[in-house]
C-alpha positions in Angstrom: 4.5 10.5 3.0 4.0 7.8 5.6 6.7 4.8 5.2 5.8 1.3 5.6 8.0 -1.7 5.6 6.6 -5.3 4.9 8.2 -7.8 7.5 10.1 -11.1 5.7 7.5 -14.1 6.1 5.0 -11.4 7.2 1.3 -13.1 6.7 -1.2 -10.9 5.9 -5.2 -11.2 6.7 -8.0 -9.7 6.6 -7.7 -9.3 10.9 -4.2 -8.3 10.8 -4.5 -5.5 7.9 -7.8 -4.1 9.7 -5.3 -3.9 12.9 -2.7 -2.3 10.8 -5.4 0.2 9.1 -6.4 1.2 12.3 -2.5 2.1 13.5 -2.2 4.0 10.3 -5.7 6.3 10.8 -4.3 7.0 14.4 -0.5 8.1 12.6 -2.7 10.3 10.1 -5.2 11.0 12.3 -7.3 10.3 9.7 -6.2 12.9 7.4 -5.5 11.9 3.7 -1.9 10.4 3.1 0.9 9.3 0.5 2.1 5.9 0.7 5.4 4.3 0.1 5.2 1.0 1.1 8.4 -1.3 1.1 7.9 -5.1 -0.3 11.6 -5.7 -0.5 11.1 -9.0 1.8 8.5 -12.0 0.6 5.5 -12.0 2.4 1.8 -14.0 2.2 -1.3 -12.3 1.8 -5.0 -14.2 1.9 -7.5 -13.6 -0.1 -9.3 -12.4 2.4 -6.3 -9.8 3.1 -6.5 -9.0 -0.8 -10.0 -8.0 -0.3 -9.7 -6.0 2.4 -7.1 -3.8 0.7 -8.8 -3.2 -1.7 -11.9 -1.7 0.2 -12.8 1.5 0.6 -12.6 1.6 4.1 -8.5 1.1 3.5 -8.5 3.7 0.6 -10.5 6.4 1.5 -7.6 8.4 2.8 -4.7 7.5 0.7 -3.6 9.7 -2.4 -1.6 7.3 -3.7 0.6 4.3 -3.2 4.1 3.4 -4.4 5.7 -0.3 -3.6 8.9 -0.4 -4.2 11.8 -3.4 -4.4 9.1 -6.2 -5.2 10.2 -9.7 -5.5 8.1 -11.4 -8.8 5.9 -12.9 -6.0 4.7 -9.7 -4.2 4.7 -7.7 -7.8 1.7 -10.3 -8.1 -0.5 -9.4 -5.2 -0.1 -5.6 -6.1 -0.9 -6.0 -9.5 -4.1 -8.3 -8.5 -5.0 -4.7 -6.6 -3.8 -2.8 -10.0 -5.2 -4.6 -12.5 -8.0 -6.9 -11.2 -9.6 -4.4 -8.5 -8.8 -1.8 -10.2 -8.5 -0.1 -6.9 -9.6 4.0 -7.5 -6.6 5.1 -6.2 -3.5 5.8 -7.9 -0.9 2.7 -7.2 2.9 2.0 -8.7 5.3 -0.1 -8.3 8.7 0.9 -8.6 12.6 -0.5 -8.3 14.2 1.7 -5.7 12.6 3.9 -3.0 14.1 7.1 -4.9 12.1 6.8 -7.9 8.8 5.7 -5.8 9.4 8.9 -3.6 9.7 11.1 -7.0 6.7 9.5 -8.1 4.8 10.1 -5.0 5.8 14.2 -4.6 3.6 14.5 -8.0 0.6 13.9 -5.7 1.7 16.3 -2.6 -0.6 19.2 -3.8 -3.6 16.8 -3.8 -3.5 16.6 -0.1 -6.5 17.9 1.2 
């Protein structure tokens, strides 16, 4: 399960997300991955940024994603991924890291 934490007043775009994709396939080495991302602090994402999460280039080799600790603000931007893009992989959001990391173990055997 890789762990991510979102920086407070971190500004997310399209640039800096392909940067941060690119760190990620060299920590996984490209292999297929569980993500628990942390969104505890408020961040900014542009649409751009939004876009380019939800391609398949960013979710070809995760499992699954669980956010946990969102503030109202950053529950929005996931659920625009959830709901709107209907991204194909599977995606939660939860209120501590405990239940996001229960949630995620359900996908371990998936791991190819």
């Amino acid at each position: 399960i890789l762990k991510i934490e979102i920086f407070e007043g971190a500004e997310m775009t399209a640039e800096s997300l392909e940067k941060h994709h690119k760190a990620i396939e060299k920590i996984t080495k490209g292999k297929k991955y569980l993500a628990l991302i942390d969104v505890t602090n408020l961040y900014s994402i542009s649409m751009d940024g939004l876009e380019y999460a939800a391609s398949p280039e960013v979710l070809e080799t995760r499992l699954a994603v669980a956010y946990c600790s969102p503030p109202l603000a950053n529950r929005l931007n996931i659920n625009y991924l959830k709901v709107i893009r209907k991204v194909p992989v599977p995606m939660d959001i939860f209120a501590t890291k405990e239940l996001a990391l229960d949630w995620l173990r359900e996908f371990k055997n998936l791991k190819e």
